[in-house]
py3Dmol code that shows the C-alpha trace and the ligand (Angstrom):
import py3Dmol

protein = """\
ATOM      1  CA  UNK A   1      43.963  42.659 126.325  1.00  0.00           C
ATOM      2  CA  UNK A   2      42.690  44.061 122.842  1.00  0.00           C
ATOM      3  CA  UNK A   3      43.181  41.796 119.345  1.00  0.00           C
ATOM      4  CA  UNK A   4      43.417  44.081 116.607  1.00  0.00           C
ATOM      5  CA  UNK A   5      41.724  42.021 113.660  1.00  0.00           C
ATOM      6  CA  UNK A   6      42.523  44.324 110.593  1.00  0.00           C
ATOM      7  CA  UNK A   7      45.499  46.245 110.520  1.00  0.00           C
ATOM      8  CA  UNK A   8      48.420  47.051 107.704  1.00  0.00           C
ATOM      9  CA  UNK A   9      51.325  47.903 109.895  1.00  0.00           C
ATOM     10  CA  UNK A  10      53.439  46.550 106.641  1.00  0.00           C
ATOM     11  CA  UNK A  11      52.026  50.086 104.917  1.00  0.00           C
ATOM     12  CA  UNK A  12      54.575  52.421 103.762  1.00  0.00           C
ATOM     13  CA  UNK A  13      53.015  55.331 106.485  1.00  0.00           C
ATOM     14  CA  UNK A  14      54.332  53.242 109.133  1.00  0.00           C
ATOM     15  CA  UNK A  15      58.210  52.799 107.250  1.00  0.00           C
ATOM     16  CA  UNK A  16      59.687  55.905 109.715  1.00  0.00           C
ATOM     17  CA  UNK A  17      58.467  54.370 112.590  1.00  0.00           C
ATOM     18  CA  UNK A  18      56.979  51.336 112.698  1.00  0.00           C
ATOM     19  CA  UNK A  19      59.004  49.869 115.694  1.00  0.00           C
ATOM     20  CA  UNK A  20      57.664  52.820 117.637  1.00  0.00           C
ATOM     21  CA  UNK A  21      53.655  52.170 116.098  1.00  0.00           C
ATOM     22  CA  UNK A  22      53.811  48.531 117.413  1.00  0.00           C
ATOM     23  CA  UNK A  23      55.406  49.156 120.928  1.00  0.00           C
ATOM     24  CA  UNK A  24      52.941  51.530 121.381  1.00  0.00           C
ATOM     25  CA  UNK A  25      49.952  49.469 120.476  1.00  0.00           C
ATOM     26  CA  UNK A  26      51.643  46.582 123.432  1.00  0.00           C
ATOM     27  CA  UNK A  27      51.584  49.606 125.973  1.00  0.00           C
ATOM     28  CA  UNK A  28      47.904  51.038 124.609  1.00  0.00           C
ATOM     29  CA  UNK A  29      46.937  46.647 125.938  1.00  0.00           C
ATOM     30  CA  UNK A  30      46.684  45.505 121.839  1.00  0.00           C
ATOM     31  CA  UNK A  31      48.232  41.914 122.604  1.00  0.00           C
ATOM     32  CA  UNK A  32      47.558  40.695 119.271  1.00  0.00           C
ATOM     33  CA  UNK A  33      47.180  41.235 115.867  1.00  0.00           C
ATOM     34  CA  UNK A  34      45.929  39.891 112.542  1.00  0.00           C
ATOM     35  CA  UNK A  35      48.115  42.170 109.639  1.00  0.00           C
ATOM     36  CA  UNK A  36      46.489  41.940 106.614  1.00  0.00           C
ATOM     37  CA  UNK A  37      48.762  41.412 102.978  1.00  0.00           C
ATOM     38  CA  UNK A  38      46.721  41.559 100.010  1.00  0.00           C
ATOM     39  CA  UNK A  39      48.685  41.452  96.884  1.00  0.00           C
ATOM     40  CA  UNK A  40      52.024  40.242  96.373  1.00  0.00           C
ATOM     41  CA  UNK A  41      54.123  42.800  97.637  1.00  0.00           C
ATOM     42  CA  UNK A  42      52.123  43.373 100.698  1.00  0.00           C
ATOM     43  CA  UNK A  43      51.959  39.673 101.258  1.00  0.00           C
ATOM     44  CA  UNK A  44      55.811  39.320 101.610  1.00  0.00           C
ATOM     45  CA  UNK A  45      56.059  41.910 103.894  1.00  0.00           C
ATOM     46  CA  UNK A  46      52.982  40.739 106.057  1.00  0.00           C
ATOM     47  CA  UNK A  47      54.522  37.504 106.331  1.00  0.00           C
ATOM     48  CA  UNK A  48      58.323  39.153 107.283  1.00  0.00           C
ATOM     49  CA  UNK A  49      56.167  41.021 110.009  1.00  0.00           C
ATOM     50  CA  UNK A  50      54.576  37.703 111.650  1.00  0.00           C
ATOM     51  CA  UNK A  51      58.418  36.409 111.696  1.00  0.00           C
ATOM     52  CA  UNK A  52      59.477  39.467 113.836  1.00  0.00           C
ATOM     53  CA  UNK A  53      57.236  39.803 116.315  1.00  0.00           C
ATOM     54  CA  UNK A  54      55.423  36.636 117.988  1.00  0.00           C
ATOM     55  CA  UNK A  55      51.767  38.784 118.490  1.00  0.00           C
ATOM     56  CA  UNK A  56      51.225  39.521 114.794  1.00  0.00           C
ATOM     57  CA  UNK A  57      49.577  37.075 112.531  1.00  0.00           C
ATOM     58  CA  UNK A  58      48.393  37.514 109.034  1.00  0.00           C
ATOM     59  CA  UNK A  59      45.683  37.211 106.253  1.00  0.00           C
ATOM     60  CA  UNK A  60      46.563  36.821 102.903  1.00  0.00           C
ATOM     61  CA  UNK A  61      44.326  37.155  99.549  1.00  0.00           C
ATOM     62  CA  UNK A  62      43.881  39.207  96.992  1.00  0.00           C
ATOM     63  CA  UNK A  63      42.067  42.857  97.163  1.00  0.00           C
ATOM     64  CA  UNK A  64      38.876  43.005  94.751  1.00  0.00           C
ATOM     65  CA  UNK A  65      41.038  46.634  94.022  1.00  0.00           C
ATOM     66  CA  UNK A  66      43.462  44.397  91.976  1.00  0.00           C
ATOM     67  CA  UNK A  67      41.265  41.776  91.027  1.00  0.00           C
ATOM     68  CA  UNK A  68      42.379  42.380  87.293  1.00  0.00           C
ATOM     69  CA  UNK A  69      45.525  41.706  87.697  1.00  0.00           C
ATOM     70  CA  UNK A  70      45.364  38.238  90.332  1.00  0.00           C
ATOM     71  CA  UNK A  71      46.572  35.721  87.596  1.00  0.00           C
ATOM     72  CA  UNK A  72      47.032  31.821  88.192  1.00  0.00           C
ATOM     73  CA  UNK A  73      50.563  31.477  89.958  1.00  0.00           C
ATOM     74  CA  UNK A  74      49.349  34.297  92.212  1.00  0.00           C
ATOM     75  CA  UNK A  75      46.706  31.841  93.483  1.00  0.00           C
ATOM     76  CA  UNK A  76      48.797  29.120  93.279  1.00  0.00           C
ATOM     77  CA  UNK A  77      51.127  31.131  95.238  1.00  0.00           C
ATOM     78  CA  UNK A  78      48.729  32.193  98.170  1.00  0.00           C
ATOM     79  CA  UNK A  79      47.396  28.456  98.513  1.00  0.00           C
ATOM     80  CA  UNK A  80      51.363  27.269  98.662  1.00  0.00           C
ATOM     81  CA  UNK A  81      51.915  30.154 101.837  1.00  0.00           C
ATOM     82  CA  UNK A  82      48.472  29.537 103.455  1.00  0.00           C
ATOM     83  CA  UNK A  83      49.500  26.075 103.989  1.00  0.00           C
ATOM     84  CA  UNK A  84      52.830  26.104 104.786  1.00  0.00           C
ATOM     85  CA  UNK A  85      53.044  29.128 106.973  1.00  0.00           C
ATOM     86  CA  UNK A  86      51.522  28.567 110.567  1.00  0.00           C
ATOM     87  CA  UNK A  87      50.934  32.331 111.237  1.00  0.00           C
ATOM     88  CA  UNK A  88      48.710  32.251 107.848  1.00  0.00           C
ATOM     89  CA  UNK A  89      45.283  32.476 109.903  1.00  0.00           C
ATOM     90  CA  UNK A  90      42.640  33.538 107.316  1.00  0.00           C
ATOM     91  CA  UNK A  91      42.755  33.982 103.240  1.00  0.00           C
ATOM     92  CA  UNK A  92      41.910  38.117 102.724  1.00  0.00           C
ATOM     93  CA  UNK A  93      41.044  40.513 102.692  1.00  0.00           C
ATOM     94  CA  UNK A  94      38.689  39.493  99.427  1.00  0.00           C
ATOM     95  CA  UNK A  95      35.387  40.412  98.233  1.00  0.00           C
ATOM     96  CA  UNK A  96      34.206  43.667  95.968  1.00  0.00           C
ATOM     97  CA  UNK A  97      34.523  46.889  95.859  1.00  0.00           C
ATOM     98  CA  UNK A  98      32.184  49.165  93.832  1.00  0.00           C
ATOM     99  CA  UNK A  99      33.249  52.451  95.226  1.00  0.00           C
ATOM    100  CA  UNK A 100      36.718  52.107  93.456  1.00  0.00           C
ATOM    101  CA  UNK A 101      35.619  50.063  90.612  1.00  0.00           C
ATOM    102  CA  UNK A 102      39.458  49.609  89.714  1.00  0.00           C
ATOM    103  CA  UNK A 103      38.557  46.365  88.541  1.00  0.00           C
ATOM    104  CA  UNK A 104      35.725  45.339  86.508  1.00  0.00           C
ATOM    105  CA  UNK A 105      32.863  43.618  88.312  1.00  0.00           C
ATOM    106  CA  UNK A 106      32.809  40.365  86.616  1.00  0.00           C
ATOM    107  CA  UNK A 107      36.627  40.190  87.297  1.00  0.00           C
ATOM    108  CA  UNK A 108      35.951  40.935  90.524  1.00  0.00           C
ATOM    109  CA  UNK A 109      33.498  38.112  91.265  1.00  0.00           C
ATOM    110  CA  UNK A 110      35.436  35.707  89.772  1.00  0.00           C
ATOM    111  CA  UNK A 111      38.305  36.682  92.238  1.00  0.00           C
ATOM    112  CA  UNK A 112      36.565  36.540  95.068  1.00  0.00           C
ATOM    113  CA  UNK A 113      34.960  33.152  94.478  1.00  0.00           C
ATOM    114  CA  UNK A 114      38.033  31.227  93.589  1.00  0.00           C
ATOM    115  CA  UNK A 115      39.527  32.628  97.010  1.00  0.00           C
ATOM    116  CA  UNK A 116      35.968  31.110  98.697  1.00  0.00           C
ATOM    117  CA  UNK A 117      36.613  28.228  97.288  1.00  0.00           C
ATOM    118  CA  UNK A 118      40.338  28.287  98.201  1.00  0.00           C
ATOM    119  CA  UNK A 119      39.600  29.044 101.547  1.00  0.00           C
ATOM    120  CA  UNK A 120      37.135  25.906 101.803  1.00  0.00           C
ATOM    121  CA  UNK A 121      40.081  23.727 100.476  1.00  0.00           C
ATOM    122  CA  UNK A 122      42.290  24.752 102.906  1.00  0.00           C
ATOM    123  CA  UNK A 123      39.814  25.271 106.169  1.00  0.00           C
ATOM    124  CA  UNK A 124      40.734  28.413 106.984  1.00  0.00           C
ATOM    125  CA  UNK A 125      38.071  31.492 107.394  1.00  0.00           C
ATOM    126  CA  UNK A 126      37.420  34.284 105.044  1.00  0.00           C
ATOM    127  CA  UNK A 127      38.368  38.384 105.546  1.00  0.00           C
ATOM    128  CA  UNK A 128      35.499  40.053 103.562  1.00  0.00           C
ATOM    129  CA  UNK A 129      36.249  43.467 101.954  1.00  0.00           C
ATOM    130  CA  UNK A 130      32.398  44.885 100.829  1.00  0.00           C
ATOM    131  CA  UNK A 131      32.670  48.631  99.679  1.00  0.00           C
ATOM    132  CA  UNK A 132      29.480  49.595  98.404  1.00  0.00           C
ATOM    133  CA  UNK A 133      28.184  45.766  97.540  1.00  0.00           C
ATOM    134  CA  UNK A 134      26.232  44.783 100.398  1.00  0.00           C
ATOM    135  CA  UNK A 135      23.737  42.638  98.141  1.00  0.00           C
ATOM    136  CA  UNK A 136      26.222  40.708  95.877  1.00  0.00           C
ATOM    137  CA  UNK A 137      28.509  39.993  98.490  1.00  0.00           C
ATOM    138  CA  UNK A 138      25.478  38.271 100.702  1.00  0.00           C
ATOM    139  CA  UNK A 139      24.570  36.245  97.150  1.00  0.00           C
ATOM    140  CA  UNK A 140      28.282  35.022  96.550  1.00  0.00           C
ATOM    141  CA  UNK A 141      28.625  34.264 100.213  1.00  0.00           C
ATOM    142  CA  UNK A 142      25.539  32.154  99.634  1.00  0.00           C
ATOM    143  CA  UNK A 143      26.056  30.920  96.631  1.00  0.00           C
ATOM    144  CA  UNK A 144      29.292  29.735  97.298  1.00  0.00           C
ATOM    145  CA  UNK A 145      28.660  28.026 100.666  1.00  0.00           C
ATOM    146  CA  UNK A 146      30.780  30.205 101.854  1.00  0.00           C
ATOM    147  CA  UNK A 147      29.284  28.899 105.729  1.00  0.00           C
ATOM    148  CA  UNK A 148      31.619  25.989 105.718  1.00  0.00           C
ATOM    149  CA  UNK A 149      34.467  28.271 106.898  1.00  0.00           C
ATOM    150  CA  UNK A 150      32.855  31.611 108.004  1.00  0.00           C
ATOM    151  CA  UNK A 151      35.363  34.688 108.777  1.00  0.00           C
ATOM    152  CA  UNK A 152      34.653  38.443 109.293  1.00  0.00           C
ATOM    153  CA  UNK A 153      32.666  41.232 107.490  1.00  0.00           C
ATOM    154  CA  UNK A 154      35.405  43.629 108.297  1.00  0.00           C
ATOM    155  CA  UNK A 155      34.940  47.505 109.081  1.00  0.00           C
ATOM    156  CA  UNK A 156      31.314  46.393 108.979  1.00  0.00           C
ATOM    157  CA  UNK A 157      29.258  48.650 106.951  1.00  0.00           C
ATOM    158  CA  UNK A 158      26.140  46.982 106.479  1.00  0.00           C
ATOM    159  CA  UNK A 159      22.334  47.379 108.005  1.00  0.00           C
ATOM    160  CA  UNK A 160      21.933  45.385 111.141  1.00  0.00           C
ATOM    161  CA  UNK A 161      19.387  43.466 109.236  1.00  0.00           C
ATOM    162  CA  UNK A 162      22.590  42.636 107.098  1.00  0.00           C
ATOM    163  CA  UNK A 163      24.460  41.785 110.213  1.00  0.00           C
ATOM    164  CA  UNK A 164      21.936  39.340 111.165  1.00  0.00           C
ATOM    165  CA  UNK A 165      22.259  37.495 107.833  1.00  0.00           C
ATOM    166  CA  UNK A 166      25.878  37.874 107.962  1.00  0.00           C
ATOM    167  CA  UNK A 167      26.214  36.340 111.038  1.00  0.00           C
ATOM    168  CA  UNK A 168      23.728  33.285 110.546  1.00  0.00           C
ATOM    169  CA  UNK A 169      26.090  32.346 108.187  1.00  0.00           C
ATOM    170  CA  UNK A 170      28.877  32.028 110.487  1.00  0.00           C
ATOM    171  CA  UNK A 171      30.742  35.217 110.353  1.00  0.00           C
ATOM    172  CA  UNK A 172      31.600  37.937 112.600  1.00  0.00           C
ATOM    173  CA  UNK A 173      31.018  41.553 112.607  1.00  0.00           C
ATOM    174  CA  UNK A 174      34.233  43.527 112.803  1.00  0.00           C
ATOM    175  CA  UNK A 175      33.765  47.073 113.656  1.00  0.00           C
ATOM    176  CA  UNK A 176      36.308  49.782 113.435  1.00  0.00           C
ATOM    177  CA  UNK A 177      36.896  53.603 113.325  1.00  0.00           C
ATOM    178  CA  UNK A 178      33.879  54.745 112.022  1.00  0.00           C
ATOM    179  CA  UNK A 179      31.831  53.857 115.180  1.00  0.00           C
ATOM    180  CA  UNK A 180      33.268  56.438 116.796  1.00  0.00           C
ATOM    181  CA  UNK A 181      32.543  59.276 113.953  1.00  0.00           C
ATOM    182  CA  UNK A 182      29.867  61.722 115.515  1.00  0.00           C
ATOM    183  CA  UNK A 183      27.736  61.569 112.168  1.00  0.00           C
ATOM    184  CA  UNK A 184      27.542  57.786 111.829  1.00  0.00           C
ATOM    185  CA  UNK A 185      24.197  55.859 112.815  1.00  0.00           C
ATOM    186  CA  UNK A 186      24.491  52.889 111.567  1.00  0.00           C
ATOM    187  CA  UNK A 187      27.988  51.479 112.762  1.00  0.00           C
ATOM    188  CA  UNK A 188      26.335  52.565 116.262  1.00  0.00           C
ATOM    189  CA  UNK A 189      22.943  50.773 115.691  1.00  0.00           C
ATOM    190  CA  UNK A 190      25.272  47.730 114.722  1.00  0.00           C
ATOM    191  CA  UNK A 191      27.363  47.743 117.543  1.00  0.00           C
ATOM    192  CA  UNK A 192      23.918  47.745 119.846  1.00  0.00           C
ATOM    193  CA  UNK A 193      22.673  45.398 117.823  1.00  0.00           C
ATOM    194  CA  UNK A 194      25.025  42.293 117.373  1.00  0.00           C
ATOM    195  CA  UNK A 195      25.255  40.104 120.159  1.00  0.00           C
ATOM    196  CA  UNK A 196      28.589  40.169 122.027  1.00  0.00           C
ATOM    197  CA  UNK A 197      29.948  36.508 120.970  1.00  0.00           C
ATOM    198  CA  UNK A 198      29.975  37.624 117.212  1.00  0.00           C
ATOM    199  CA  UNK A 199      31.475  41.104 117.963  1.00  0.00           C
ATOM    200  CA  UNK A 200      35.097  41.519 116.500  1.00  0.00           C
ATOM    201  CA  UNK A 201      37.262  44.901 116.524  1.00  0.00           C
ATOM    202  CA  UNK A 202      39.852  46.375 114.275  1.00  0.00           C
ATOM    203  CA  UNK A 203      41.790  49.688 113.211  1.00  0.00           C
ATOM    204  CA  UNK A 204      42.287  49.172 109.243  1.00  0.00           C
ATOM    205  CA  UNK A 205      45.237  51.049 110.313  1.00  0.00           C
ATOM    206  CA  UNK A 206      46.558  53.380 108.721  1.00  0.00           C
ATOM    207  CA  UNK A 207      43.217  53.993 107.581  1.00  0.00           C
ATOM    208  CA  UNK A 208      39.880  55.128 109.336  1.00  0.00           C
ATOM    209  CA  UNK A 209      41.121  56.765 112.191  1.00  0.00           C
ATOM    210  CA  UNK A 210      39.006  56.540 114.978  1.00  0.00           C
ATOM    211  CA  UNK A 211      38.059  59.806 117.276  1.00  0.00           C
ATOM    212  CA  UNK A 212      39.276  61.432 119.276  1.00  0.00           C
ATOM    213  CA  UNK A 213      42.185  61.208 116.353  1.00  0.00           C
ATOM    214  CA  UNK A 214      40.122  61.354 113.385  1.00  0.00           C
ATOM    215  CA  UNK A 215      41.901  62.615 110.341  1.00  0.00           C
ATOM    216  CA  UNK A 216      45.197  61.735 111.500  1.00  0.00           C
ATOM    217  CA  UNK A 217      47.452  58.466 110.433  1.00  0.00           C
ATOM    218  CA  UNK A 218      46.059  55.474 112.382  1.00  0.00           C
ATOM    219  CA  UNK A 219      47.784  52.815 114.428  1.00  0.00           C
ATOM    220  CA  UNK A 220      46.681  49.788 116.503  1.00  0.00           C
ATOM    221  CA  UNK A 221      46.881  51.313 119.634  1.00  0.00           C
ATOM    222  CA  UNK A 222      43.900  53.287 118.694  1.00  0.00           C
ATOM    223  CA  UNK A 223      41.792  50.214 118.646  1.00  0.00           C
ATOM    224  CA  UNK A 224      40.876  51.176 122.052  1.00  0.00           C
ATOM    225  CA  UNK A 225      39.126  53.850 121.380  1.00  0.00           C
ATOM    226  CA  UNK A 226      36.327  51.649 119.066  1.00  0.00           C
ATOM    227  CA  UNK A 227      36.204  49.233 122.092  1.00  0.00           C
ATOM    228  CA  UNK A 228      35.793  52.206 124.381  1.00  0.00           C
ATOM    229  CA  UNK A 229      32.780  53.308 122.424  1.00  0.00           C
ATOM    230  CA  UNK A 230      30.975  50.057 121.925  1.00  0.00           C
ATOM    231  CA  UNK A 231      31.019  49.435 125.700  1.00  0.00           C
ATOM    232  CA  UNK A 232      29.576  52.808 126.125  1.00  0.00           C
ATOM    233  CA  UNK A 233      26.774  51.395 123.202  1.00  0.00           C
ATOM    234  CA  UNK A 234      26.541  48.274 124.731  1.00  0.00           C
ATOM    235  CA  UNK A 235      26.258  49.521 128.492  1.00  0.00           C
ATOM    236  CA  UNK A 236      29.218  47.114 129.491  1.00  0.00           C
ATOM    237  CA  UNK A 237      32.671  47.297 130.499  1.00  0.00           C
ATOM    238  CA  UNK A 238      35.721  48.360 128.612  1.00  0.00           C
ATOM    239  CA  UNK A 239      37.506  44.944 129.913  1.00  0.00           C
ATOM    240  CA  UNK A 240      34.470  42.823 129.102  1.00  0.00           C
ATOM    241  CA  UNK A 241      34.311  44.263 125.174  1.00  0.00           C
ATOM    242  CA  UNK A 242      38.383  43.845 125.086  1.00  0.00           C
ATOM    243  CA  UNK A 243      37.927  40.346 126.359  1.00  0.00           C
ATOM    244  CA  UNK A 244      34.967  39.129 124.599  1.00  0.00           C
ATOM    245  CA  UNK A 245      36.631  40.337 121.474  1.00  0.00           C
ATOM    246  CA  UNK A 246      39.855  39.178 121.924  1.00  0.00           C
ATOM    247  CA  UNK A 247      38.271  35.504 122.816  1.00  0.00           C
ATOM    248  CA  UNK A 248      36.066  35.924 119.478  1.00  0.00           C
ATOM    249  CA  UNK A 249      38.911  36.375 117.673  1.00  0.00           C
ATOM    250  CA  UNK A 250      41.382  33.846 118.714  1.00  0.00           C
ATOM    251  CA  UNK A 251      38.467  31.285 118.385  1.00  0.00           C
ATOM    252  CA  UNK A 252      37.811  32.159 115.082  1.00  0.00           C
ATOM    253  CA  UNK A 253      41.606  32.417 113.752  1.00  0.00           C
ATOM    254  CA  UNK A 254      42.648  29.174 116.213  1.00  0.00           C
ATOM    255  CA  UNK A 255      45.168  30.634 118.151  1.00  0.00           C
ATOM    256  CA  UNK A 256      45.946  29.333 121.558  1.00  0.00           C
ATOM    257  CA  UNK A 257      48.168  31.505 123.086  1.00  0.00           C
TER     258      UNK A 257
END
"""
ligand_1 = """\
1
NI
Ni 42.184 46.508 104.949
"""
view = py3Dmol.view(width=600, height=400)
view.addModel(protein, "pdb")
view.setStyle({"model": 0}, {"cartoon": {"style": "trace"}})
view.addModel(ligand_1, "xyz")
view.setStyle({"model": 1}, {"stick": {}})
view.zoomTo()
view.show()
């Protein structure tokens, strides 16, 4: 039993075959899934996705990518669907991205702290996006109480020392391909480092493929490989890391299935 936190199976990579990409993440043990939509077309189809099959749930929000171009109704729109839509389960992914810088960074904060605050309204936890803005993201989270609801630093990126403060204000850590990659210390130091009950794990599919697969499109399925490697890191069992997870997860989204 694996719950793949982050994934966009609603990508256009997945339009040849994406009957095929979620059968095969049931048969690789993924029994759920939290599908991420984060702008309005990729909402709509998130949402069409939770209505076909019953194991895929979704976040919605707005990407700090296209923070520029989130206007009013848009908010208006997400608040409307995160509270009439049961299989609405977290507002994201939001939060900055530096590395892009498609949007200017005072646009970008501005974004991502009426979704905070959106999220508070509505009780639901946050999906943080932090590309290259470790620090600011920390002071918004702060600044904006952001406690009150918690959520998930997904495809964690941070320090561990970051993972401590991240997770003393009530979020997860959400790790994802790049634990696996040879060359990377510090999702590794991470993984050994956070304790198991605020461990989360994810594919970003089709992004950030893990190893042995590296470089290649990625799918939900291959969410077993992270959890394979963080039980090696963690000296534990492949079942107990797929069922801590999956128990972290469900907690933190509500679902009682
Ligand atoms: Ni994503």
């Amino acid at each position: 039993m694996l719950f793949d936190t982050h994934a966009h199976l609603n990508d256009e990579k997945f339009n040849e075959d994406r009957q095929d990409v979620i059968a095969r993440a049931r048969e690789n043990g993924v029994s759920l899934i939290c599908n991420i939509g984060y702008n309005r077309e990729t909402i709509t189809t998130s949402l069409e996705l939770t209505r076909q099959y019953d194991f895929i749930y979704t976040a919605i929000g707005w990407h700090p990518q296209d923070a520029k171009t989130m206007t009013d109704d848009d908010l208006a729109w997400i608040e409307k669907l995160a509270s009439e839509e049961k299989k609405v389960v977290a507002i994201g992914e939001i939060g900055l991205d530096y590395y892009w810088d498609t949007s200017p960074k005072d646009v970008q904060h501005d974004v991502f702290r009426k979704q905070i605050r959106l999220a508070k309204k509505l009780k639901l936890p946050i999906i943080i996006h932090d590309r290259e803005a470790h620090q600011d993201i920390i002071n918004i989270l702060r600044e904006e109480e952001a406690e009150e609801v918690g959520g998930i630093m997904h495809c964690f990126s941070g320090s561990p020392e970051m993972a401590t403060e991240c997770i003393n204000m009530n979020f997860y850590i959400s790790l994802g391909g790049p634990v696996t990659f040879k060359n990377a210390k510090k999702p590794k130091e991470v993984a050994e480092h956070v304790p198991l009950d605020r461990l989360l794990i994810e594919t970003d599919c089709p992004y950030l493929t893990p190893e042995p697969y590296r470089g290649k499109r990625n799918e939900s399925g291959y969410v077993r490989y992270v959890a394979e490697k963080i039980a090696g890191l963690k000296n534990i069992s492949f079942e107990k890391i797929a069922e801590i997870t999956t128990e972290n997860a469900k907690k933190l989204f509500q679902i009682q299935v």
